[in-house]
PATI-171155 format. One record per residue (C-alpha): residue number from 0; x, y, z. Coordinates in nm, 2 decimals, padded with zeros to 4 digits. Last residue first. Layout:
BEGIN
<site><i>NUM</i><x>X</x><y>Y</y><z>Z</z></site>
...
END
This chain:
BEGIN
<site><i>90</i><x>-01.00</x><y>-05.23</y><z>-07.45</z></site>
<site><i>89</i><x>-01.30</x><y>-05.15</y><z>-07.67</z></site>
<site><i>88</i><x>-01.45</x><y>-05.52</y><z>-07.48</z></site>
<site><i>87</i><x>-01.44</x><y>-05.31</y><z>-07.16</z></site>
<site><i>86</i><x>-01.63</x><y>-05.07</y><z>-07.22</z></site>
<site><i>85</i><x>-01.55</x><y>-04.73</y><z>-07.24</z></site>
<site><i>84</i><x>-01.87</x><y>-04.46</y><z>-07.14</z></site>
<site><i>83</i><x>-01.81</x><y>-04.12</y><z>-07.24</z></site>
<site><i>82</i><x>-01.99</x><y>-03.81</y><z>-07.08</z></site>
<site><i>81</i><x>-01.87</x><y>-03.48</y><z>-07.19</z></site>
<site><i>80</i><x>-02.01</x><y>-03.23</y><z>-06.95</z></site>
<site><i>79</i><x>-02.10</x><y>-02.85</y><z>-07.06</z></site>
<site><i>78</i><x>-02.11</x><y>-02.50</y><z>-06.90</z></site>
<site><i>77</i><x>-02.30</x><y>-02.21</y><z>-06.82</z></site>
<site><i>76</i><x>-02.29</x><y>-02.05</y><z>-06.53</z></site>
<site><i>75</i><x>-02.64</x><y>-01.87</y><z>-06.38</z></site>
<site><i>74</i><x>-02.60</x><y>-02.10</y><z>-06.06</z></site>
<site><i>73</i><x>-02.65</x><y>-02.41</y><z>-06.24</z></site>
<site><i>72</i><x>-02.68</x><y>-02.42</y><z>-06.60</z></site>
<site><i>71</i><x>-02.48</x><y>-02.76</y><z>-06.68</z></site>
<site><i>70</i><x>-02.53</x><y>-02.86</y><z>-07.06</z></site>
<site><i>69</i><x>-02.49</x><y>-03.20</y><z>-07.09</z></site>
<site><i>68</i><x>-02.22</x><y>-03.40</y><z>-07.39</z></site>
<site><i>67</i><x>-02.33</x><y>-03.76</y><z>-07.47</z></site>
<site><i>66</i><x>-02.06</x><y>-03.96</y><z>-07.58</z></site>
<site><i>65</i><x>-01.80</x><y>-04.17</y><z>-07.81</z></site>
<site><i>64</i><x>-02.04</x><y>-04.29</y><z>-08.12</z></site>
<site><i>63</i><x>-01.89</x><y>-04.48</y><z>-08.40</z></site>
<site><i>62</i><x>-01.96</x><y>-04.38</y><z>-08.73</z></site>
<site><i>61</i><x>-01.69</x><y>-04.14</y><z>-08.84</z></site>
<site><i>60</i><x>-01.59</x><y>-03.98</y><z>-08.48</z></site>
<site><i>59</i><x>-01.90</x><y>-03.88</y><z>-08.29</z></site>
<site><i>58</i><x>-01.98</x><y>-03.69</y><z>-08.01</z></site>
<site><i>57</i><x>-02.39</x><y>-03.65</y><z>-07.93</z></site>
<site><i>56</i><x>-02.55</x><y>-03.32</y><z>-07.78</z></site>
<site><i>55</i><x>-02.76</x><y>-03.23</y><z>-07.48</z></site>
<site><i>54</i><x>-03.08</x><y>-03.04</y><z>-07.33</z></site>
<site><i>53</i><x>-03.26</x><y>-03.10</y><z>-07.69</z></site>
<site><i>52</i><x>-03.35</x><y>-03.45</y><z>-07.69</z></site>
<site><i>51</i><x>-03.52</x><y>-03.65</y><z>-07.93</z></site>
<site><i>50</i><x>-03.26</x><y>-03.70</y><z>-08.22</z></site>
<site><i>49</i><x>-02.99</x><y>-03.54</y><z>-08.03</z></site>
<site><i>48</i><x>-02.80</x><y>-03.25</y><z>-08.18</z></site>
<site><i>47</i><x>-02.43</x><y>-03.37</y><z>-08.38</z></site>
<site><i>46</i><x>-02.09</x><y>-03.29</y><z>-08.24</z></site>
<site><i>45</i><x>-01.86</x><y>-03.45</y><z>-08.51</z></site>
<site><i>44</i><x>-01.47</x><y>-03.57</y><z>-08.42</z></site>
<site><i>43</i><x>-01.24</x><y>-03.62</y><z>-08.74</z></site>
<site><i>42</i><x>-01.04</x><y>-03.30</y><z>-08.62</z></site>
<site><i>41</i><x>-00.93</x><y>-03.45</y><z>-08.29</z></site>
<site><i>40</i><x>-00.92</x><y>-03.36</y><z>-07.94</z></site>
<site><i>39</i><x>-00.86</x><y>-02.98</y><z>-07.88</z></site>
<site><i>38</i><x>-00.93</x><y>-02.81</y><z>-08.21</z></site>
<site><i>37</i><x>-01.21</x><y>-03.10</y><z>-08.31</z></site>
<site><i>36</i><x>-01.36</x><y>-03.06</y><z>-07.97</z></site>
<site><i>35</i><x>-01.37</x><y>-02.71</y><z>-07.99</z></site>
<site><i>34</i><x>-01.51</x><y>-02.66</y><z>-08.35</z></site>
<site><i>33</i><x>-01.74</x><y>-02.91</y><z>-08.28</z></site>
<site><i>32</i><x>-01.91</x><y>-02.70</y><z>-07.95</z></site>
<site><i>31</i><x>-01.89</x><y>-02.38</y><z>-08.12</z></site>
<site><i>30</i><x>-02.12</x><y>-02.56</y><z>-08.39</z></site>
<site><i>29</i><x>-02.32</x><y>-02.72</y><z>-08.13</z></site>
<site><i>28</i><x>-02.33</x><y>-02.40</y><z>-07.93</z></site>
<site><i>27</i><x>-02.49</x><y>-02.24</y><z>-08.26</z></site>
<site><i>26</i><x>-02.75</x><y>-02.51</y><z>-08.25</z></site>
<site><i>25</i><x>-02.87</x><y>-02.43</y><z>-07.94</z></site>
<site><i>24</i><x>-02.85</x><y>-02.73</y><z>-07.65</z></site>
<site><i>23</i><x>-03.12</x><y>-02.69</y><z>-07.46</z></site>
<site><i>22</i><x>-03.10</x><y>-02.61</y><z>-07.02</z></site>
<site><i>21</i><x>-03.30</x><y>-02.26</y><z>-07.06</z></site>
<site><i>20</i><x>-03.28</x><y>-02.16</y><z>-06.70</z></site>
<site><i>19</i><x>-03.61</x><y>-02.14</y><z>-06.56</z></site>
<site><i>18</i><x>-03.82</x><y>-01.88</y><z>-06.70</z></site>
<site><i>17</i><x>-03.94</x><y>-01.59</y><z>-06.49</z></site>
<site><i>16</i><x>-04.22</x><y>-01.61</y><z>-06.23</z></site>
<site><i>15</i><x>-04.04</x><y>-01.53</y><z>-05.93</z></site>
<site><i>14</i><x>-04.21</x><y>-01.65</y><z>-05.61</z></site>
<site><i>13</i><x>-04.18</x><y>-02.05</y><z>-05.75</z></site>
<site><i>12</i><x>-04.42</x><y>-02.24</y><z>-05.49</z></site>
<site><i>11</i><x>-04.27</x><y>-02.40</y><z>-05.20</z></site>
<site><i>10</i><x>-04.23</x><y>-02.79</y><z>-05.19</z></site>
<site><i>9</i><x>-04.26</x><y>-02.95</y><z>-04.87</z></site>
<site><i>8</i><x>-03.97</x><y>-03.10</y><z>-04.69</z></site>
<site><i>7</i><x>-03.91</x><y>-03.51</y><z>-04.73</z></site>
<site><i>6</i><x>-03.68</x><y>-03.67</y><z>-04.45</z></site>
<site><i>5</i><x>-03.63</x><y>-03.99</y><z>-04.54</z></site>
<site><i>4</i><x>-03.49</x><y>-04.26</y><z>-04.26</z></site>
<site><i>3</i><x>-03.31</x><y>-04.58</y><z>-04.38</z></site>
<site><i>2</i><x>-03.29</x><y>-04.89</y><z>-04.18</z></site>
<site><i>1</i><x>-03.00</x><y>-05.13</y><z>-04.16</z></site>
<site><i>0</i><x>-03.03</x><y>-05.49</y><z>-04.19</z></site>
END
């Protein structure tokens, strides 16, 4: 059995006291958003905000759900990850 080893390093407090990165999904993305996936994919597709959530957005075509779709703010870029998960019963 192999052992693991953890090294934890404390946490600093935040110097700069502006706002994090704002990480929600805006409805006006949303709309830019379904406009691109319906040029690029297909025009039946439907980007649709999250019930619950605000820091990503759901895919749909018709009914049936295809993905999740993140916003990734790292390093002052903005961009977004479509997540789809395929099981194997849709093959």
């Amino acid at each position: 059995m192999r052992g693991f080893t953890f090294a934890f390093v404390p946490c600093q407090k935040r110097r700069n006291l502006e706002p994090l990165t704002e990480r929600s999904v805006k409805p006006d993305e949303i709309k830019k958003l379904d406009a691109y996936f319906k040029r690029v994919l297909n025009p039946q597709i439907v980007v649709k905000a999250r019930p619950r959530k605000n820091d990503s957005a759901e895919v749909y075509i018709g009914d049936e759900f295809l993905g999740v779709i993140y916003v990734d703010d790292e390093d002052g870029d903005r961009s977004y990850n479509f997540s789809m998960a395929i099981l194997d019963v849709d093959l």
